[in-house]
N, C-alpha and C positions, 0 to 999 in steps of 0.2 A: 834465161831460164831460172837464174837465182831469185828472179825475183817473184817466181811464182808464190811460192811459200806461202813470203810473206803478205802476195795479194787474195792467198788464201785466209791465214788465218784474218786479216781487217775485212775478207767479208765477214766470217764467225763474229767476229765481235759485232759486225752491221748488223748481224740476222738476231743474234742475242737480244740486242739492249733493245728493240722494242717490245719483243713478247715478254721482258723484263718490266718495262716501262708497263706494260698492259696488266701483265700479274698485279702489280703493284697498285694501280688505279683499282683493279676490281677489288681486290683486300681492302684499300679505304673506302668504298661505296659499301661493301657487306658489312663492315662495322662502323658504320655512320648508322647505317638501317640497326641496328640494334637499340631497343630503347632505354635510356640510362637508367644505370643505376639508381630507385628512391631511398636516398637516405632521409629517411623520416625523423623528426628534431624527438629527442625523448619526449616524456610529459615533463612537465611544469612542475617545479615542486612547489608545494604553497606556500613556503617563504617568500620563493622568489615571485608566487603571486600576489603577494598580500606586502611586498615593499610596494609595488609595481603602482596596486590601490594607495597606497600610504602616498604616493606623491603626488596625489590629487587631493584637494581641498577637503576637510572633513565630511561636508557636505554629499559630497559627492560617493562617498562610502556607503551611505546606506540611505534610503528615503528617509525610510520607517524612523520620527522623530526620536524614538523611543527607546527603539533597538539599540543594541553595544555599542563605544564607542570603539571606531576601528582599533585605535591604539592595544584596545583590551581584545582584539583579534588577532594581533598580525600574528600568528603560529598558526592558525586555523584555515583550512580548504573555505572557498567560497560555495555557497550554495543558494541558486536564485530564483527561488517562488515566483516562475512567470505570472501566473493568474492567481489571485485569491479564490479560492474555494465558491463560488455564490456569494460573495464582496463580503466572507465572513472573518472578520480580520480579528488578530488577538497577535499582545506582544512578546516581541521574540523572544523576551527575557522568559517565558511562562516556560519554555524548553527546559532551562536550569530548573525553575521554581520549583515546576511540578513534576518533571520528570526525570530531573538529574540528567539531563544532555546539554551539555556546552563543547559539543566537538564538533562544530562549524560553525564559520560565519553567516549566518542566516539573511538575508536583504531579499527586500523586493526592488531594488533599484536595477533596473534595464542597461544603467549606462555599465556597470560592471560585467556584464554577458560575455566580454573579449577574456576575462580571467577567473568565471565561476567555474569550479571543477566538478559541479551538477547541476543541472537545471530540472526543477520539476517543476511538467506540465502538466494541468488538472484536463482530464481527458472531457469532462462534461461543459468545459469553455472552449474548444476548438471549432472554429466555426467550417461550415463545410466546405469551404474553397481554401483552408489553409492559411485564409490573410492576417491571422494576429496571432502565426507562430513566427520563431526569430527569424530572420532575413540575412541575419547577417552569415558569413561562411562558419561551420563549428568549427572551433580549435580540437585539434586531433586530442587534448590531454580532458577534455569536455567530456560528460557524460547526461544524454537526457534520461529522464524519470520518467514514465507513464504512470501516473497516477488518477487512478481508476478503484471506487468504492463500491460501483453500482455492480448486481449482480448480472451475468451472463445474459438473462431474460431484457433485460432495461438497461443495455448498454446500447448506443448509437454505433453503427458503424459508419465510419467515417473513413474516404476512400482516399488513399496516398498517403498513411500515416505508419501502415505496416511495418515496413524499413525505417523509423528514424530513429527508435527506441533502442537503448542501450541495457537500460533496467525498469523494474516492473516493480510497482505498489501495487498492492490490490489486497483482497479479503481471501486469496487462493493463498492455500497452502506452499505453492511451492515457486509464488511470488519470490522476487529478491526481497522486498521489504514488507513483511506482512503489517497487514492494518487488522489488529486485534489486540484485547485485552484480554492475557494469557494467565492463565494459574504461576503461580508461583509457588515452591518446595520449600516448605515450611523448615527453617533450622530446629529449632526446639519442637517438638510433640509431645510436648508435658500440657501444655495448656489446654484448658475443658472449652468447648465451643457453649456457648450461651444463646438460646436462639431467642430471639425479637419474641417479643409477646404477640401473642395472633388475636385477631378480632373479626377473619375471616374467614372462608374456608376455600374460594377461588375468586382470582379474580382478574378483569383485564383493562387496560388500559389502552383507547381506540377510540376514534372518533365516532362517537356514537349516532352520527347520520350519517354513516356507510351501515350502519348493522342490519339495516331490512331493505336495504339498495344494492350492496353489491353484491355480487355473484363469485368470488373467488373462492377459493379453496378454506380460507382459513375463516372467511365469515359463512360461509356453508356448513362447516362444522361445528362453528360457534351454536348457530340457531340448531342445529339437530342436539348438541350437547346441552343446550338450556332448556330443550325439552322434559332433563330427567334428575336437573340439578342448578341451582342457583348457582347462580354469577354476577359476580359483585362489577358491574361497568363505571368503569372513571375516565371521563370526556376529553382525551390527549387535546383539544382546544380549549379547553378552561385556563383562564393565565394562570400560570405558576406553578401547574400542577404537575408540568416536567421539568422543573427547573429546580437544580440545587436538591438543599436534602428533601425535599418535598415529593420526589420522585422516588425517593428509596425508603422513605417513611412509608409511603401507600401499601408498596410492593412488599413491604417487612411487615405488615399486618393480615398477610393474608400466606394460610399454607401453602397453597400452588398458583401458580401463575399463568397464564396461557401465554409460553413465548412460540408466539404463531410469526412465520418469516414470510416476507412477500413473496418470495422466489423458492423453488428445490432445487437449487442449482448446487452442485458440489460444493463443498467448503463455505456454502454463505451461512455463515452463523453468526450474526450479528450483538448489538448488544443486548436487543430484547432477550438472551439468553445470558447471556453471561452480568447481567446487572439482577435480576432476582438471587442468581449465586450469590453475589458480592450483599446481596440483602439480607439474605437468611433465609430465601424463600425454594420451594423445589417447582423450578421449570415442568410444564410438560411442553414438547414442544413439536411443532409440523413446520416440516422440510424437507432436507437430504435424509439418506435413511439412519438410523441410529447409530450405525458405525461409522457414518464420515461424525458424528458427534462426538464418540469417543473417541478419537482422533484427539479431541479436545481437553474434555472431563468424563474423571471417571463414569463408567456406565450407572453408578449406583447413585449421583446427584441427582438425574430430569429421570422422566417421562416420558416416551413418546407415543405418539398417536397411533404408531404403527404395534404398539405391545398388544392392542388391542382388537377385539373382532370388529367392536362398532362404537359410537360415541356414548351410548347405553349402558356398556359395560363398562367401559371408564368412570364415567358415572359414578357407579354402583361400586369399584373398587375404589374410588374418590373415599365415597363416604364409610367404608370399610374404616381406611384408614385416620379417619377423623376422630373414630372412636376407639383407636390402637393406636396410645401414642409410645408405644415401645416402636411398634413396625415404624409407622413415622419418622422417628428419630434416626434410623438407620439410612435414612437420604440422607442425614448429615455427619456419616462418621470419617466423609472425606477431608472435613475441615481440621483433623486430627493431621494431616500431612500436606495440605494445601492451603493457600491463601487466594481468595479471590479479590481484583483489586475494584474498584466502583470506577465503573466509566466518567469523562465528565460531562453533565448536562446544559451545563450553558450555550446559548443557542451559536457565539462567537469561536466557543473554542469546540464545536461540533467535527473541526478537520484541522484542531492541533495537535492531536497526539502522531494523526499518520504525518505529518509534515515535521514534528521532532522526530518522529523515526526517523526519516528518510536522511535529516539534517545528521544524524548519528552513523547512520549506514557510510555516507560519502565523508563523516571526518574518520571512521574508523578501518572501513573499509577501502580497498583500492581494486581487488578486481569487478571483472564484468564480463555480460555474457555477450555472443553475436547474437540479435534477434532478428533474422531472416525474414517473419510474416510472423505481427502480434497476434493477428487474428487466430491463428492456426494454431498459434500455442492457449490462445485464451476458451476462446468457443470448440475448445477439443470434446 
């Protein structure tokens, strides 16, 4: 009988160790099934990207014969102009020249894509199946560009593109990188503004075999407006006649201007408006309504088409003011506190200034946004 006991307690331990043994298996099977931890590698800092390019061949740094040589880069973020614009190329150095940006390495060279820390895509060269954007996987420390000039009206939608966008160019306001030429706050307001001698009194500049064929909004109002008032027409296809100072000589000889926009889509105000400013001239102009305008410039620079009841009475306050050159003067007492700067018209550097923005944005900049659906936020 003494040995019950102990035939009791070694069944206990028989009975234990496997519902022990079972416990034990099911704990490692419920944490197998859990999925690991991602430890995501920080981003890249551009030192370490730009030794990375330093140990490949010079060559191999940038296409662009022209462009900086890496050496005069390695501080600098990469950033890499997938597509040229409409193959409108101009070089990278014109960043510094003309607009005092040298905070990224600028390349068009593709073999770099594994270590640029932006890539802008020109949205008007994506072809509709997607096949000449990168293939390769993005580096998490990567950011794409959407860059986009055209307005809401003449933008293509292009379907699978929504989610790849990290940041937004565009001519919207509330774009990460806007493409605009902006007023600028004058230090000093002691200096008298001098206006361009005039030899006109309106005038526009438009391919003058659209003017009694097309049907839009801004040649509709042209012809009802020339019904009650001269306009001085100058042929946008004559060579030379947008190119260089030759463009801002025309528009500086004439009082008003007609900066008529293709589009009324919010925030598209192009340079048609803001280059008669930087000329000396008073915009009137059709588009968004007057207040997405002053958004921009003071309300007392332009005109708009909407002040008016009909293109008759515009007209007729036109030539009011022709012969009030006190009222007149008072569109330009803005220049007393602002500077407008001249767009550039060469037909090469036509998408350099937004491609040095952007190149400025990603050397100076580091955050960014989730873009969920471009569409949604663009065509709002």
């Amino acid at each position: 009988m003494a040995s019950t006991p102990v035939f009791c307690v070694l069944r206990a331990i028989l009975t234990v160790i496997p519902v022990l043994a079972g416990f034990i298996v099911l704990f490692l099977m419920y944490y197998k099934s859990f999925p690991s931890p991602k430890c995501h590698p920080p981003p890249a800092h551009s030192d370490r990207l730009t030794k990375q390019a330093n140990s490949h061949s010079t060559s191999a740094v940038t296409k662009q014969s022209n462009s900086p040589a890496a050496t005069q880069q390695t501080d600098k973020p990469i950033m890499l102009l997938w597509f040229w614009p409409e193959n409108k190329r101009f070089d990278f150095k014109d960043c510094k020249k003309l607009f005092n940006i040298d905070s990224c390495h600028l390349t068009d060279d593709r073999s770099l894509y594994s270590r640029a820390q932006g890539v802008l895509i020109f949205h008007r060269a994506i072809l509709d199946d997607l096949s000449n954007l990168p293939t390769s996987p993005r580096p998490r420390f990567q950011r794409w560009i959407w860059f986009n000039v055209d307005s809401q009206s003449n933008t293509r939608r292009i379907q699978g593109i929504q989610g790849l966008f990290n940041l937004t160019l565009s001519y919207r306001r509330d774009a990460d990188i806007h493409v605009r030429w902006q007023l600028t706050v004058k230090k000093n307001t002691d200096g008298d503004f001098v206006l361009p001698k005039k030899e006109r009194l309106l005038c526009w500049i438009v391919d003058d075999s659209d003017l009694h064929t097309e049907s839009g909004e801004s040649y509709s109002y042209y012809r009802e407006l020339a019904k009650h008032i001269h306009i001085d027409v100058f042929n946008s296809s004559s060579a030379g006649l947008l190119r260089g100072e030759n463009y801002f000589l025309t528009i500086s000889s004439c009082k008003f201007y007609l900066s008529f926009e293709s589009s009324i889509d919010r925030d598209y105000i192009t340079e048609t408006f803001s280059g008669p400013l930087a000329a000396g001239t008073v915009p009137i102009v059709l588009g968004p309504p007057r207040r997405n305008y002053e958004d921009f410039a003071p309300g007392t620079s332009f005109l708009h088409v909407n002040d008016f009841a009909n293109a008759r009475t515009l007209a007729e306050f036109l030539l009011r003011l022709d012969k009030d050159n006190e009222a007149f003067m008072r569109y330009f007492n803005w220049h007393r506190f602002y500077t407008a700067r001249r767009h550039l018209t060469g037909e090469n550097h036509e998408f350099a200034h937004a491609i040095c923005q952007a190149c400025d944005h990603v050397g100076v900049t580091k955050e960014y946004r989730v873009m969920p659906d471009l569409y949604k936020w663009f065509f709002l």
